[in-house]
MARGUVEX-34725 format. One record per residue (C-alpha): x, y, z. Coordinates in steps of 0.02 Angstrom, whole numbers, plus 50000, padded with zeros to 5 digits. Example, Ala and Ser with C-alpha at 12.3 -4.5 7.8 and 13.67 -1.06 7.14 Angstrom:
506154977550390 506844994750357 
This chain:
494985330954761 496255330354619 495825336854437 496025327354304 495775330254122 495025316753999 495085320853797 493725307053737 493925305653533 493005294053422 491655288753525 489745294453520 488845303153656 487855285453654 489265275753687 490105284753817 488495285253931 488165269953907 490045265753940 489805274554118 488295266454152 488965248954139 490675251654228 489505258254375 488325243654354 489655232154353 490685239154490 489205238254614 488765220254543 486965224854491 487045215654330 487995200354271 489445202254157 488255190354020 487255206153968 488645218253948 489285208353821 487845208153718 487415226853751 489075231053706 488915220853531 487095232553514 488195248253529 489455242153397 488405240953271 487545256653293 489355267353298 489785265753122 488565280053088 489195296853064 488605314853137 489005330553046 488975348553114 487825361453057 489145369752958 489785353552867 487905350352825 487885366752741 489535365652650 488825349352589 487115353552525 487935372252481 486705382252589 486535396052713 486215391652888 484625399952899 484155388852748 484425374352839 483445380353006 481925382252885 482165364052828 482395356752989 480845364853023 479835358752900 480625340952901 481545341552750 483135336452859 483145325053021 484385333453145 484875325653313 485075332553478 487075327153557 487415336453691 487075354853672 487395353253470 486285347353313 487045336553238 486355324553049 486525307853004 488055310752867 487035295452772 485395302052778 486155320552725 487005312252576 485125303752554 484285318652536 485485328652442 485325316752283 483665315152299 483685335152273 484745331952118 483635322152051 
């Protein structure tokens, strides 16, 4: 079997599953090519959100990392789950952090 190397950039974890999924789908003819353009429009509009790392997140809200493992733990911060990594909401950092300002 030959190796090949794929460098994905710009795309969520979301999409490119569901990307997979549908090519498969498609290429055994299990679903008509009707719904993958409307599930395709659904993933659009969800992609304009952006993740952060951990470290941006602190750099933003100018905290330790500790810190911010004892506010993900009481719920002061959502974090997500992509992959391996935690990942926030960019919007819903920026949310909280003027709310703290204020």
């Amino acid at each position: 079997m030959k190796k090949r190397t794929v460098q994905i950039e710009s795309i969520s974890a979301e999409e490119l599953s569901a990307d997979i999924v549908t090519k498969i789908l498609l290429n055994y003819r299990l679903i008509p090519l009707e719904l993958v353009e409307v599930s395709k429009t659904k993933v659009e509009d969800n992609s304009e959100e952006e993740f952060i790392t951990i470290k941006n997140t602190c750099e933003i809200f100018k905290i330790t990392k500790p810190t911010l493992n004892r506010w993900r733990k009481k719920g002061i911060v959502t974090d997500y789950r992509i992959g391996n990594g935690v990942r926030f909401k960019k919007s819903e950092i920026l949310e909280s952090l003027k709310k703290i300002q204020h």
